[in-house]
TORPA-208977 format. One record per residue: residue in one letter; x, y, z of N, C-alpha, C in turn. Coordinates in steps of 0.05 Angstrom, whole numbers, padded with zeros to 5 digits, always signed. Last residue first. Layout:
TORPA-208977
AXYZXYZXYZ...
end
This chain:
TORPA-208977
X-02252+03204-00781-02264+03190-00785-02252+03167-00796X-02227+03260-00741-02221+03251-00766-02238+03214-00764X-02260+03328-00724-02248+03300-00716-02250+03285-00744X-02285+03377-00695-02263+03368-00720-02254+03349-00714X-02317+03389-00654-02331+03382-00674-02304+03375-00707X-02304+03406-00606-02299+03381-00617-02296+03372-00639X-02324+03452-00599-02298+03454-00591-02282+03428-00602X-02376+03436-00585-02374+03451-00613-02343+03452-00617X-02386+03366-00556-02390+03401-00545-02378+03408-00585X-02378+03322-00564-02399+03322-00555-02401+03354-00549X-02353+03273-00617-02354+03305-00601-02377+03303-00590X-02331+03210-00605-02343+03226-00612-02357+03255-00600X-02290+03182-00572-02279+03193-00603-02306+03216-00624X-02318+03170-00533-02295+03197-00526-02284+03203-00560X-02339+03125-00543-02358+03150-00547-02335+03173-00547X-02295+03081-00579-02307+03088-00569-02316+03108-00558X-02305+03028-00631-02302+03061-00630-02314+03066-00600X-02282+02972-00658-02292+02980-00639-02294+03010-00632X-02291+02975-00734-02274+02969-00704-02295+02982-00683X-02304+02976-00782-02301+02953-00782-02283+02943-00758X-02313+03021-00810-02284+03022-00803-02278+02988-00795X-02366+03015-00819-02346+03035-00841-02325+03028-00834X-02385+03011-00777-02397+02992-00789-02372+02996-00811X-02365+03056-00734-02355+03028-00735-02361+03005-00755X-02390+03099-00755-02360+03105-00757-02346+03064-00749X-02444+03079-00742-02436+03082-00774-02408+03086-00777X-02435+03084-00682-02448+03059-00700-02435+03057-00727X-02426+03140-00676-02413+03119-00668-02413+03095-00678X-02472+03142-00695-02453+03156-00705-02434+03148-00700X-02513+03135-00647-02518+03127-00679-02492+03129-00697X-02493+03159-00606-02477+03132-00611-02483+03121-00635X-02508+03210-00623-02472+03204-00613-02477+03171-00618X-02556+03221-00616-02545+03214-00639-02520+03208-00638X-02557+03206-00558-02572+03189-00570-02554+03189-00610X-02542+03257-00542-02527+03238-00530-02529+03207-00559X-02577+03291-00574-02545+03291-00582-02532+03265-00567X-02623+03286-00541-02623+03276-00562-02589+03276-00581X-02608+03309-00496-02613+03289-00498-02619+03265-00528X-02594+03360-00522-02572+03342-00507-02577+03316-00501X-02656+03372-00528-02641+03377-00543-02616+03353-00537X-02690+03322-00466-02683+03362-00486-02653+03354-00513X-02749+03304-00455-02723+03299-00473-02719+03323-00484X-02777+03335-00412-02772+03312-00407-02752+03288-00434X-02770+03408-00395-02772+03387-00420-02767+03347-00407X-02810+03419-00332-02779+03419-00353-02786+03396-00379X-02879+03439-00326-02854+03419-00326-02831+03419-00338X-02897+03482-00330-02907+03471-00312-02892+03450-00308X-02895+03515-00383-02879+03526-00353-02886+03504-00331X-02932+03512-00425-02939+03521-00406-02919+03534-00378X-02894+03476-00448-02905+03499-00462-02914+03513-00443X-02902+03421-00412-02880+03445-00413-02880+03472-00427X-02958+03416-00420-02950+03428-00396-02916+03436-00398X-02949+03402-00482-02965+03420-00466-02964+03436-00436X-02916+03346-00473-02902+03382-00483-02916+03415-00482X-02953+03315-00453-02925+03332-00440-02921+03352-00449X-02989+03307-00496-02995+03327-00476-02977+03332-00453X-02949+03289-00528-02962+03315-00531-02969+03330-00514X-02940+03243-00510-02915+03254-00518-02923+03285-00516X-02993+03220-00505-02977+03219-00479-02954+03242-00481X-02997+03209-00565-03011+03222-00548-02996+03231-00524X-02951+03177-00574-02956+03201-00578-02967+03218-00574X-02972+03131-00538-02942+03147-00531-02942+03167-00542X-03012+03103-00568-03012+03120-00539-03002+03135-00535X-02987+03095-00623-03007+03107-00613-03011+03129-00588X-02942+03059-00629-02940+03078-00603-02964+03102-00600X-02959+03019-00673-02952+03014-00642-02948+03032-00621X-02984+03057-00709-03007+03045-00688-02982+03030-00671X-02930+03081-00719-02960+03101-00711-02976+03085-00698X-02906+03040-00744-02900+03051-00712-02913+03066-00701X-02947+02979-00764-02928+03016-00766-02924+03017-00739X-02975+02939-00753-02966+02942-00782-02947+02960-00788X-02974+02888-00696-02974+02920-00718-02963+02916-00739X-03018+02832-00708-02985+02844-00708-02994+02881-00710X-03075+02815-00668-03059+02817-00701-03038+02832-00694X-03046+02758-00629-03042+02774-00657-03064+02787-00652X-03036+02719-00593-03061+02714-00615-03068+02736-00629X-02970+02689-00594-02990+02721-00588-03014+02705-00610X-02986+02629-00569-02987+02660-00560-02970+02663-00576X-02998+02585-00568-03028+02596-00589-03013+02629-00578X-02962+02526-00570-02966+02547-00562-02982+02566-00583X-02962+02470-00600-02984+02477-00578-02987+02500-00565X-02893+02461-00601-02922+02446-00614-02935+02462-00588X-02854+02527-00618-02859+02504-00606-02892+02491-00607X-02848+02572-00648-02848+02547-00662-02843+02524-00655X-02880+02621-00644-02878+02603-00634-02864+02584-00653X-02873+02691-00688-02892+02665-00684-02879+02643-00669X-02871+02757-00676-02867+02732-00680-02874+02711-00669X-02909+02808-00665-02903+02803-00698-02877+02773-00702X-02948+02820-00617-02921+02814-00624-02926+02798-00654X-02989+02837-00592-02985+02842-00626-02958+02834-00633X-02998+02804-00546-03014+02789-00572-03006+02799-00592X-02938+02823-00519-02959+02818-00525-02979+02810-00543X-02871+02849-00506-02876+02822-00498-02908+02816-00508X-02860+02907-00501-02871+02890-00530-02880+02860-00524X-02808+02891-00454-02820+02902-00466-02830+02897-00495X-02788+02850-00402-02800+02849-00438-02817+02876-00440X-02743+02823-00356-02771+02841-00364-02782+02847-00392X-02720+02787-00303-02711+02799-00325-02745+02812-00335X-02693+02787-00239-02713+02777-00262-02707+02799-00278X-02642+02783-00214-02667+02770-00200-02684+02766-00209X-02607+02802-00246-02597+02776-00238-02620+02764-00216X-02634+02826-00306-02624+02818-00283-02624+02802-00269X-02646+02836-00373-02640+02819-00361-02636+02825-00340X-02701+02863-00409-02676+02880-00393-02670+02847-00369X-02717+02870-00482-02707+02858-00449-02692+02866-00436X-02754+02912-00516-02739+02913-00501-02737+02899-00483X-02784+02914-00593-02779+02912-00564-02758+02915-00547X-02820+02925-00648-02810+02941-00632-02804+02936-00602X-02840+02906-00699-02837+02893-00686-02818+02909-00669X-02901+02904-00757-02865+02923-00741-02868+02914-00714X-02889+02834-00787-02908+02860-00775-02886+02880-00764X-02866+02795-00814-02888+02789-00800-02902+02811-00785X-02834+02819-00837-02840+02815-00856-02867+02811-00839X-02792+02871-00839-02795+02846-00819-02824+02839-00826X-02750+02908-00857-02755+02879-00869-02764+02855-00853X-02703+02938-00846-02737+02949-00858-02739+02929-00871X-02678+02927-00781-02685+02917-00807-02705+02931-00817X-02634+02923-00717-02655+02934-00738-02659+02929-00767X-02615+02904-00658-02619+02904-00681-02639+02924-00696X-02565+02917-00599-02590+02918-00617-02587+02915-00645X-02544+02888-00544-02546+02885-00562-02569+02897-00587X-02505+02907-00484-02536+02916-00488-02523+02908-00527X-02486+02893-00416-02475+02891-00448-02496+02893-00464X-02462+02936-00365-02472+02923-00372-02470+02926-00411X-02410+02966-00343-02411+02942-00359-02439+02928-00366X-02434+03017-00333-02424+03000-00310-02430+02967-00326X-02423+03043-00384-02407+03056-00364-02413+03040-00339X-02438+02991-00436-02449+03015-00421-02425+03018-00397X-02421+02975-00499-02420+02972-00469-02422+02994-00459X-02460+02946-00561-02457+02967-00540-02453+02955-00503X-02465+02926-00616-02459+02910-00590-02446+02935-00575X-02517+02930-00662-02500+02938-00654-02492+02922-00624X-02531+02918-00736-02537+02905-00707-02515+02924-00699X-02583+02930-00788-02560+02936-00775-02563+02917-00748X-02606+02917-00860-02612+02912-00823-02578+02922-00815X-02598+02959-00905-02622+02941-00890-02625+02937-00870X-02554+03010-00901-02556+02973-00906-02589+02977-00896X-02515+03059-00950-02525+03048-00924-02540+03021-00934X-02509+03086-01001-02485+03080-00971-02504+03067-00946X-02549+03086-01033-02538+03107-01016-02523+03100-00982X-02543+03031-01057-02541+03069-01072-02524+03083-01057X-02554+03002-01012-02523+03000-01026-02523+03026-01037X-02615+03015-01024-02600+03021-00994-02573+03015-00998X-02632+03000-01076-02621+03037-01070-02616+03033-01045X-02641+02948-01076-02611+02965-01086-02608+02989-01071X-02670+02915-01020-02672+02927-01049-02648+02939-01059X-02633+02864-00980-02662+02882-00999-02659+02889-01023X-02603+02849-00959-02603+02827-00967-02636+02835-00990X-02544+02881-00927-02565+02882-00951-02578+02864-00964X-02521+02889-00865-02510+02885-00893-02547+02887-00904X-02469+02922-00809-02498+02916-00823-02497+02905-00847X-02447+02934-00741-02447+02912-00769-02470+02923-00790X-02414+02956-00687-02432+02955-00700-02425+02934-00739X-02394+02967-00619-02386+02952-00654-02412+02948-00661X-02376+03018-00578-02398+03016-00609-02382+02995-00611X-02371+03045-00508-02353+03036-00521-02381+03017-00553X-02405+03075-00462-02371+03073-00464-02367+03065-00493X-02463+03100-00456-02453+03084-00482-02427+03087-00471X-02501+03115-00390-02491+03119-00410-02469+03094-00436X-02554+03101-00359-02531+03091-00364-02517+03104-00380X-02611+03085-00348-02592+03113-00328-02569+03114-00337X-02637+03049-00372-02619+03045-00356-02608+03063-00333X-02673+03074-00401-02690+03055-00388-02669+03047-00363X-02653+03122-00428-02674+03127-00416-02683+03104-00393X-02609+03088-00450-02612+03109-00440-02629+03114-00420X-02648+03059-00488-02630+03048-00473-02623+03062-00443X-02679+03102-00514-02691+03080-00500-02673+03057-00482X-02631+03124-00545-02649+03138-00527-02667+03120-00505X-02626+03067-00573-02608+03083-00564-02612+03111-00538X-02675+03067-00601-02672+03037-00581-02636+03054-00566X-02674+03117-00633-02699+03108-00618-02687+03078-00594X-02629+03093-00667-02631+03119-00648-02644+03121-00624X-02642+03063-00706-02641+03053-00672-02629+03069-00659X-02662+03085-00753-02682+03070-00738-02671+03068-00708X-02637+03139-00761-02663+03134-00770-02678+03106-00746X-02582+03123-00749-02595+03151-00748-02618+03147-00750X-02572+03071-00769-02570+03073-00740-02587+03103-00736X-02587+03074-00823-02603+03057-00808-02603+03059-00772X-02584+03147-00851-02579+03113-00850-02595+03100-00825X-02602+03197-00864-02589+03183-00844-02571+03165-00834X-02651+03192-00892-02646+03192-00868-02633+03187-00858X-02633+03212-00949-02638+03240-00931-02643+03227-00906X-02638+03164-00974-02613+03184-00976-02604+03208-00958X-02685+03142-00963-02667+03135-00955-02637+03152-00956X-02729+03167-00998-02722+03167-00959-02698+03168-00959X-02740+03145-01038-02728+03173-01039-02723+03182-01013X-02764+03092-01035-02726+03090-01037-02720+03119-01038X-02803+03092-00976-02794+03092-01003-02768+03107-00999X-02792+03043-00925-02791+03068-00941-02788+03067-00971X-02799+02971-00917-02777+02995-00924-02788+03010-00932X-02834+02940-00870-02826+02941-00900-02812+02971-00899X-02839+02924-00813-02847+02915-00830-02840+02916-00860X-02776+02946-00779-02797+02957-00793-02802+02934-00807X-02755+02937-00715-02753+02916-00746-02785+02929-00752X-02711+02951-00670-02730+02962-00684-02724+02955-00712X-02691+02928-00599-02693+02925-00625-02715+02940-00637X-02646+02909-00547-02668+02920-00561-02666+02920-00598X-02635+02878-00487-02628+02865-00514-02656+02890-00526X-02582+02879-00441-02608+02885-00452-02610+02885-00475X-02559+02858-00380-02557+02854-00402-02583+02868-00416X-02550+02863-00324-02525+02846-00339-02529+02859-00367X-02576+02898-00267-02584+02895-00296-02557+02882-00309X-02585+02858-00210-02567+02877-00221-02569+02872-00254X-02655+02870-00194-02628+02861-00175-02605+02879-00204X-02706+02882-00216-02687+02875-00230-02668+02858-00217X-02715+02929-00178-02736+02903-00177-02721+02877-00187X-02691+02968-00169-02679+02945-00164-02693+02915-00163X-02714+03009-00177-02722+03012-00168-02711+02985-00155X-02697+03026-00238-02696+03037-00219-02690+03034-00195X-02713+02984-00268-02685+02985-00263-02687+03000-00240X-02777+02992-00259-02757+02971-00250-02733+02967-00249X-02770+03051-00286-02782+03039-00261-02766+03012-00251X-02767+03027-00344-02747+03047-00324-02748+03042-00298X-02805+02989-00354-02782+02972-00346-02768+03002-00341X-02846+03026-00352-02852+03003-00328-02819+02990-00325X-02838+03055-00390-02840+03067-00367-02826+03050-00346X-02840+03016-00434-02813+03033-00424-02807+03039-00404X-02903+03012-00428-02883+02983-00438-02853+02998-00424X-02923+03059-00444-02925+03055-00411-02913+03022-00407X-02878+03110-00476-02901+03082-00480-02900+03074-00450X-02852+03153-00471-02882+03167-00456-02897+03133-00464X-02801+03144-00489-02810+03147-00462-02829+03153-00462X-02814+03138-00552-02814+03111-00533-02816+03117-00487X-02811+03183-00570-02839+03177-00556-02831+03148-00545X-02773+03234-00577-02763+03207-00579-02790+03191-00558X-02773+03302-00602-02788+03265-00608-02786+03247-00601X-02747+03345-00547-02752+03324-00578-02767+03296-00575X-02765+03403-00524-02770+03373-00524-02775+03358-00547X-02743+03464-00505-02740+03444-00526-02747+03421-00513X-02756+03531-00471-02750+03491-00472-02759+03485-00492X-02703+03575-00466-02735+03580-00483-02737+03542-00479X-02664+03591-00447-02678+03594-00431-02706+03581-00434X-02606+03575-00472-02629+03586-00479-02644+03586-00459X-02555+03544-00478-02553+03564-00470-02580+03591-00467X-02577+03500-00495-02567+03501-00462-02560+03525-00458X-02583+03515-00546-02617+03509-00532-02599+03510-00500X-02535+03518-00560-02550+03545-00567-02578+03536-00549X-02512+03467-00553-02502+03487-00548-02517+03514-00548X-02541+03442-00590-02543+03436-00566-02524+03454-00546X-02529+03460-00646-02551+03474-00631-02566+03457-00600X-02481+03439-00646-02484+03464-00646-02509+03469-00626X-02486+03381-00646-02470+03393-00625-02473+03434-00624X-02522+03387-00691-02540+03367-00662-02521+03380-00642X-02485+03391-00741-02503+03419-00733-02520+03401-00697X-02444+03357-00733-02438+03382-00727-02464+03399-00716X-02482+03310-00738-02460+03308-00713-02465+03338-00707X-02533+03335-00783-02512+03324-00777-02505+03321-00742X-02588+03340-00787-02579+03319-00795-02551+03315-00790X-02620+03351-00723-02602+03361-00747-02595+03339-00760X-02654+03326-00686-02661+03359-00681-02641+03376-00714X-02684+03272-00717-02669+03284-00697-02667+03314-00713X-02750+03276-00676-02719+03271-00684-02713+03276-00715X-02789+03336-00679-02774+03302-00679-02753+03303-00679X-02796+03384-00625-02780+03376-00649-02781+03350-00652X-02829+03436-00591-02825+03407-00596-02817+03398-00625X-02822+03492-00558-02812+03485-00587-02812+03455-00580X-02830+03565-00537-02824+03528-00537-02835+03515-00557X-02801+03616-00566-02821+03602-00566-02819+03572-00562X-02759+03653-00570-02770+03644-00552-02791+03629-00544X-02741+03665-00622-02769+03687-00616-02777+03676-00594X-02682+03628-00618-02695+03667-00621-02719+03681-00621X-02715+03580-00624-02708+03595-00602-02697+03630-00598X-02740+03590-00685-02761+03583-00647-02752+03590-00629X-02704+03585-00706-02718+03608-00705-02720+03608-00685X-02674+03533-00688-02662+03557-00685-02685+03586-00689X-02717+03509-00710-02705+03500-00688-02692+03527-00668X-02706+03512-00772-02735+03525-00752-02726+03515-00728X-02654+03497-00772-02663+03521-00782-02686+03531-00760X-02657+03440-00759-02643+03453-00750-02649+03489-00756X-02702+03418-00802-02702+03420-00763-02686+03440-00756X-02694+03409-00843-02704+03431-00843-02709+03438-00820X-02682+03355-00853-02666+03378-00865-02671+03407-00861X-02724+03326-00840-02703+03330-00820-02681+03355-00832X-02787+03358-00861-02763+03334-00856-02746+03336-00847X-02822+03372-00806-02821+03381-00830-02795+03360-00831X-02849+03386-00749-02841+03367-00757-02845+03354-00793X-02847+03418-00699-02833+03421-00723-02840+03386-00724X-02890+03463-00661-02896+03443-00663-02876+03417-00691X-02894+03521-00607-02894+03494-00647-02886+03475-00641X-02936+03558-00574-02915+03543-00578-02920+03531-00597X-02963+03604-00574-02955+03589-00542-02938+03576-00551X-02976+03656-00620-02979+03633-00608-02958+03620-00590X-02977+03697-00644-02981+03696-00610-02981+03668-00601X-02926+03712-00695-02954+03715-00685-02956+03708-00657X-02885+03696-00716-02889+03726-00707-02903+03734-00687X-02883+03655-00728-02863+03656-00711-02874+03685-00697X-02924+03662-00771-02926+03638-00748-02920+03655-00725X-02893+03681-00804-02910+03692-00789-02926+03677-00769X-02858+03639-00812-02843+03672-00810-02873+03680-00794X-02878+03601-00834-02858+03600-00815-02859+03624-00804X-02940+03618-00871-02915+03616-00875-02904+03612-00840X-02997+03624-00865-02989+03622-00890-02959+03616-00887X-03034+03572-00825-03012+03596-00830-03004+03597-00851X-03106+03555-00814-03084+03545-00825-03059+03582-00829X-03139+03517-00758-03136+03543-00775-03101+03538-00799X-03182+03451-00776-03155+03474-00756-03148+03497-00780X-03208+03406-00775-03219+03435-00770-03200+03452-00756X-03186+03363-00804-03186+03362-00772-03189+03387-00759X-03186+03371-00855-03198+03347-00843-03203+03348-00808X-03178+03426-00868-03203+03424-00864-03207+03392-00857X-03122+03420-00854-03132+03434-00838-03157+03434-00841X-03104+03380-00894-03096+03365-00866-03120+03394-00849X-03113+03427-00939-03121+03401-00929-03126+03386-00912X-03073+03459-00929-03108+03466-00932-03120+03447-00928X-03029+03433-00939-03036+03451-00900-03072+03451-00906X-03030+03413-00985-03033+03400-00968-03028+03415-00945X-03028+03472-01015-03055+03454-01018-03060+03438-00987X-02977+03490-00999-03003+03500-00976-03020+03482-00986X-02926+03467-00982-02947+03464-00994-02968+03465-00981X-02904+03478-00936-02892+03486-00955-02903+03481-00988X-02942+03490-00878-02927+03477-00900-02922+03493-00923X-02977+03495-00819-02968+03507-00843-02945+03491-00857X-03032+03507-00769-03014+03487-00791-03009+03506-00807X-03061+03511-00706-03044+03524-00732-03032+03507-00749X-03098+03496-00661-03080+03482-00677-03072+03502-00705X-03127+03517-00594-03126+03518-00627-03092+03511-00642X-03122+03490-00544-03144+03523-00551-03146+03515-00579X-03105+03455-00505-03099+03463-00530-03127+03479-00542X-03115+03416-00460-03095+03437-00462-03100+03461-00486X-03145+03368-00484-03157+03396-00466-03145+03422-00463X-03126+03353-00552-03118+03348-00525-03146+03375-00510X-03145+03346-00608-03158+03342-00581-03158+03335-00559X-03103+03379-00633-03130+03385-00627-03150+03375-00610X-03058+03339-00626-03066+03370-00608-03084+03385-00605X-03066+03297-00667-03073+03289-00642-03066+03321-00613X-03071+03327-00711-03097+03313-00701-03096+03306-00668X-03012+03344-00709-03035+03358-00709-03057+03353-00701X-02993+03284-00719-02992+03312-00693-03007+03333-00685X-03010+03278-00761-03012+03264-00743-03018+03273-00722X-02984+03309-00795-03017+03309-00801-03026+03293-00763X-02928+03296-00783-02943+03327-00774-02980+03327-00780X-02923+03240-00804-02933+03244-00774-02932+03280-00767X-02948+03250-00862-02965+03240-00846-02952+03239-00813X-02937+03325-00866-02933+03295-00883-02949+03279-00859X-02938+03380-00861-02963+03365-00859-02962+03338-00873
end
C-alpha cells in the first residue's frame, strides 16, 4: 500500500467491473489506512488472500517481493497483475517466464505506456504504414527529481528502473525486436547513485532486427517537469509522442508561446489515464474475456535489453541480445 498500490487500489474501486477491493501489507497500520480512505475491505495477510475467493491480485509490493507472490498466484491459479518488473534479476524474470508459459493461470505486467492513447496512436501508425518506412526513433524518460537515495540500491539501476518502460514502448510501438545495446551513463547528481553502482542519466543506441536505429535517454534530473516521449521518424512522416502544452521544454526560438504548460510533475499524473485504462484491461482478462495484453515474456524481452544496457555501460562495448539468456537453459553466462 506504498503510493502506486494506494494508487491502484483507488483506481479498482471505481472501475464497474469490480465488486470489491481487498488490501493488504506488511504494515497493516498503512493497509488500515489506504482502506478507510477509499472504503475498501482490508486482508490480514498474502496467505489468506490467496486462500480466499477472490477473482484476482493485484502485486504491487517492492520489487523484491514480485517474484515470490508471483509464483504463489500462479499455484492457486489466480490472475495476477504485476508491476514491473516481475524479478529483480535476469535469472529469477527467465525463470518465472518459464513457469507463467507454462501456466494456464494469465499474468499481465505493468508496463502502462501501452494503454496511453499518445502510444496507441503511434503503434497504429507504424502499423498501418501511415509512417512509409520507420528509420528511426528517438525515446526517452527524464524524471523531474531523483528518488530517495534508499531506492536506489534496490532498483535496479537506471536502465531497469527507468527505460525499461521506453524499451517495452519501443517494442510495443514497432513490432520490432533489439539485435544489438551501446549504452553510456554518468553522474552529474547526488553521491549515493556512484554508492550504488549506478548513474543519473543513461543513454542507449539500440539496433532493431530490420535496422531501424532507435536512441534513448534517461535522467532523475529534469528539472523543468517529468518529461516522457516518443518520435517515430518515417520516410513519409514522422510522429511525437508527449508532443503537448505539458511538455516540460521550453522554445528558444523569438515568439514561440508553445507548450503553454503546466509541465507534469510525476509519472502518476502523466499516465493518469493509462492506468486507469491499464486496470480495466486486466479486469476483462481476470475475467477470461481477453488474453493478457503484456504477459510475463513480455516483460523479460523488455528486461533483456535493460541488461543488455548495464552489461554495455560496464564493459564499455557493443553487446548483442543473443549474449543475453532468454530461456532457464541460459541462464549461466559470463559478464
Amino acid at each position: 500500500m506504498g503510493r502506486i498500490g494506494a494508487f491502484h487500489a483507488s483506481t479498482l474501486a471505481g472501475l464497474d467491473a469490480v465488486d470489491e477491493v481487498v488490501v493488504a501489507d506488511l504494515d497493516a497500520g498503512l493497509a488500515d489506512r489506504v482502506a478507510a480512505a477509499h472504503g475498501l475491505a482490508v486482508g490480514p495477510d498474502i496467505d489468506t488472500l490467496l486462500a480466499s475467493d477472490i477473482d484476482a491480485l493485484v502485486i504491487a509490493t517492492a520489487t523484491t517481493a514480485h517474484a515470490e507472490l508471483l509464483r504463489q498466484a500462479l499455484a492457486a491459479g489466480i490472475p495476477t497483475f504485476c508491476e514491473k518488473p516481475v524479478a529483480a534479476t535476469l535469472d529469477e524474470t527467465v525463470a518465472l517466464t518459464a513457469l507463467a508459459d507454462a501456466s494456464t493461470t494469465p499474468v499481465q505486467v505493468g508496463f502502462q505506456r501501452r494503454f496511453d492513447a499518445g502510444y496507441r496512436r503511434a503503434r497504429a501508425a507504424v502499423a498501418s504504414g501511415e509512417l512509409g518506412t520507420v528509420h528511426a526513433v528517438r525515446a526517452q524518460t527524464h524524471d523531474k527529481e531523483p528518488p530517495h537515495a534508499a531506492y536506489i540500491p534496490t532498483s535496479g539501476g537506471i536502465f531497469r528502473d527507468c527505460s525499461v518502460h521506453d524499451f517495452d514502448a519501443v517494442r510495443f510501438v514497432t513490432g520490432r525486436e533489439v539485435e544489438t545495446v551501446m549504452a553510456t551513463g554518468g553522474n552529474k547528481g547526488a553521491d549515493f547513485f556512484a554508492a550504488a553502482g549506478d548513474v543519473a542519466t543513461g543513454a542507449a543506441l539500440l539496433t532493431l532486427d530490420d535496422d531501424t536505429i532507435v536512441t534513448t535517454s534517461a535522467t532523475r534530473y529534469s528539472g523543468g517537469g517529468h518529461d516522457v516521449r516518443m518520435e517515430v521518424v518515417g520516410s513519409t512522416a514522422s510522429l511525437a509522442v508527449g508532443l503537448d502544452d505539458a511538455l516540460a521544454v521550453r522554445s528558444a526560438e523569438e515568439g514561440v508561446t508553445f507548450p503553454a504548460g503546466p509541465p507534469h510533475e510525476t509519472f502518476m499524473q502523466r499516465f493518469r489515464a493509462a492506468y486507469g485504462a491499464e486496470l480495466a484491461a486486466f479486469c476483462d482478462v481476470a475475467a477470461g474475456r481477453t488474453p493478457s495484453p503484456c504477459t510475463v515474456r513480455d516483460a523479460l524481452q523488455a528486461f533483456r535489453i535493460a541488461e543488455a544496457c548495464e552489461v554495455s555501460r560496464a564493459e564499455r562495448r557493443v553487446v548483442t541480445m543473443t549474449e543475453i539468456p532468454d530461456a532457464p537453459e541460459r541462464t549461466q553466462w559470463a559478464s
